[in-house]
N, C-alpha and C positions, 0 to 999 in steps of 0.2 A: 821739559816745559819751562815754562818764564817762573822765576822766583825772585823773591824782592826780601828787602829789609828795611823798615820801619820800626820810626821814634815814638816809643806810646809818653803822652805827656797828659796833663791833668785831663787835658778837653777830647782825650781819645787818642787816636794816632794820627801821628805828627808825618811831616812828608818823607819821601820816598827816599833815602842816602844812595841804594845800589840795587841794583837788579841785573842778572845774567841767564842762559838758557844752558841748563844743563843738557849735555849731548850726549848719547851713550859711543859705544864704538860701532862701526860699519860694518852690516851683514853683508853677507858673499852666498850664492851658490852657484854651481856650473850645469849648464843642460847642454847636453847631448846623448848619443847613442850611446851603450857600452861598451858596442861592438862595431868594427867594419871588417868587409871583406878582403882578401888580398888584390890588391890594383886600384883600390877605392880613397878615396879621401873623404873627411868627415869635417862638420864645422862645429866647435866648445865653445858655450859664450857664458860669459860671465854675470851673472843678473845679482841688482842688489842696491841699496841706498847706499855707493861711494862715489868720488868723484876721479879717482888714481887708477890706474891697475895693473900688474906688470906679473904678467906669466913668465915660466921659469926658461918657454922656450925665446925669451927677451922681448917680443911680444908688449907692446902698451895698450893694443887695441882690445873689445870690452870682446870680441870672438877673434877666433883664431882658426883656421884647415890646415888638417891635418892627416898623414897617412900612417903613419908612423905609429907601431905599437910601443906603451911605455905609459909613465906614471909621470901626469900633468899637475904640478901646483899654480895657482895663483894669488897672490898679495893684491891686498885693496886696501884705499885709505881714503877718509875723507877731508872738505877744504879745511876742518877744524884741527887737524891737527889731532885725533884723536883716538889715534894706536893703531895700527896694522893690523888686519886680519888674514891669516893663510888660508886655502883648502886644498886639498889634494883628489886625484882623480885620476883612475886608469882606465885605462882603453887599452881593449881587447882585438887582436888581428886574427879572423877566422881563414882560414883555408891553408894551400900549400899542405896539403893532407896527403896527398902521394910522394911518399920517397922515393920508388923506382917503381919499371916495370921490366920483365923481360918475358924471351926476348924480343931487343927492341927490332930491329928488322934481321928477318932470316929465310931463308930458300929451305924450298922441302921438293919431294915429290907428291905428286898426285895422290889426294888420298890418305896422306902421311900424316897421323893426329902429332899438333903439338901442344904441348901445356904452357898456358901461359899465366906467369905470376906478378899479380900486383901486390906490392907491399905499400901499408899504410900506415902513418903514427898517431891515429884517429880511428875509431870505431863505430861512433857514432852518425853513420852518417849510412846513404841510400847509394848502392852503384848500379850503373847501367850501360850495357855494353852495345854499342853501334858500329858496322850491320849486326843484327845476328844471324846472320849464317853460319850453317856449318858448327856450332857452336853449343855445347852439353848443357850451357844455361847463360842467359846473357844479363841475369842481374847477382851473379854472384861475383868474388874476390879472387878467383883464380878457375876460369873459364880453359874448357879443351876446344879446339878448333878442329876438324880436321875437314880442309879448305878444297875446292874443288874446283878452284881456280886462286887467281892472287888475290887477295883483300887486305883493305885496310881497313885496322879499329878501332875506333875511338870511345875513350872509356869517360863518364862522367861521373865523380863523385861529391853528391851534396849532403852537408852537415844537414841534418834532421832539424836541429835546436835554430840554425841563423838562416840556410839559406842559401849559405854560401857553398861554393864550386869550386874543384880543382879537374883538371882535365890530362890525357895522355894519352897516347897514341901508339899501338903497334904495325908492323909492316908486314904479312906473310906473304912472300914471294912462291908461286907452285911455278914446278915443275913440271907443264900439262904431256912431255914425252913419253907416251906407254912403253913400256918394256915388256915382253912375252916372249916366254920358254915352254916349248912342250919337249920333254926328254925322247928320244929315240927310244931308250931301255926302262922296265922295270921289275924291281925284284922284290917281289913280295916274299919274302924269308922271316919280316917280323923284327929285323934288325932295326928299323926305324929309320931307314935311308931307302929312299926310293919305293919304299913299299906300296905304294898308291899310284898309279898311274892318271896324272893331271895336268895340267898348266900351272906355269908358274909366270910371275910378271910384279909389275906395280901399276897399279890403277885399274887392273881386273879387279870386278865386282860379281861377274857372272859369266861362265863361257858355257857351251852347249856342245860334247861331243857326239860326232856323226858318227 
């Protein structure tokens, strides 16, 4: 505020010699998200009584967009000349939560269950597999297929806490050629070879002897 100095003389106080406004130093804070997603950009703006300000990414302007996970400081000063203020601030990049899947495209036959494994370096979050065909559960982490024609699947996983998403995709190529064998001979002796007189193949499900 305004302060003054003053002559006290017999008749009271006398005039004015100096007066100046003392200034404290210049507040800063930064508002934005804590977090963005992977492919997103975000805007940090700097609010506060200064007239300067120069973020660490060189930056003069009072906001700044950004994608980029990492640790934001900014410096602020005002016209008086009276001290610099730092703050610092990080920003969090959610997603990219799938390391791999496999496999990633593969041929089978008809019929033929395969396991498929997605690995993750995140837990926290929700998965859902698309189509779900053919498929032992389509919201779990490592899903059986076994395909009755080709498909593809696309897996989505979202963080519970942001929101945020990562995606990926497998290929299962079938093989829809039936293959069937009925043996001329069989020897039911108990050996465990041929003992059963039946059909054999891939992609038999159910045959009917006459």
């Amino acid at each position: 505020g305004m302060n003054s100095i003053g002559i006290l003389t017999g008749g009271g106080i006398g005039r004015m010699v100096a007066s100046w406004i003392a200034n404290g130093k210049p507040d800063v804070d930064i508002t934005g998200p804590g977090f963005f997603c992977s492919g997103d950009s975000v805007t940090l703006t700097a609010e506060g009584n200064f007239t300067e300000v120069l973020w660490n990414t060189g930056s003069t302007e009072n906001s700044i967009y950004t994608g980029t996970e990492g640790l934001y400081s900014v410096t602020v000063s005002d016209a008086n000349g009276c001290g610099n203020v730092s703050l610092d601030y990080f920003l969090m990049e959610s997603g990219n939560f799938i390391m791999g899947v496999t496999p990633k495209d593969t041929l089978v036959k008809i019929g033929q269950p395969v396991q498929i494994d997605l690995s993750l370096d995140y837990y926290g979050v929700d998965i859902t597999w698309n189509p779900p065909y053919f498929l032992d559960c389509w919201d779990c982490e490592d899903p059986v297929s076994t395909p009755g024609f080709s498909t593809d699947y696309d897996v989505v996983v979202r963080d519970t806490f942001t929101g945020c998403i990562d995606t990926a995709s497998v290929s299962i190529e079938v093989d829809e050629t039936l293959e069937f064998f009925v043996p001329n001979t069989f020897t039911p002796n108990g050996d465990g070879m041929n003992d059963i007189f039946q059909a054999y193949g891939n992609g038999v499900t159910y045959f009917h002897l006459l």
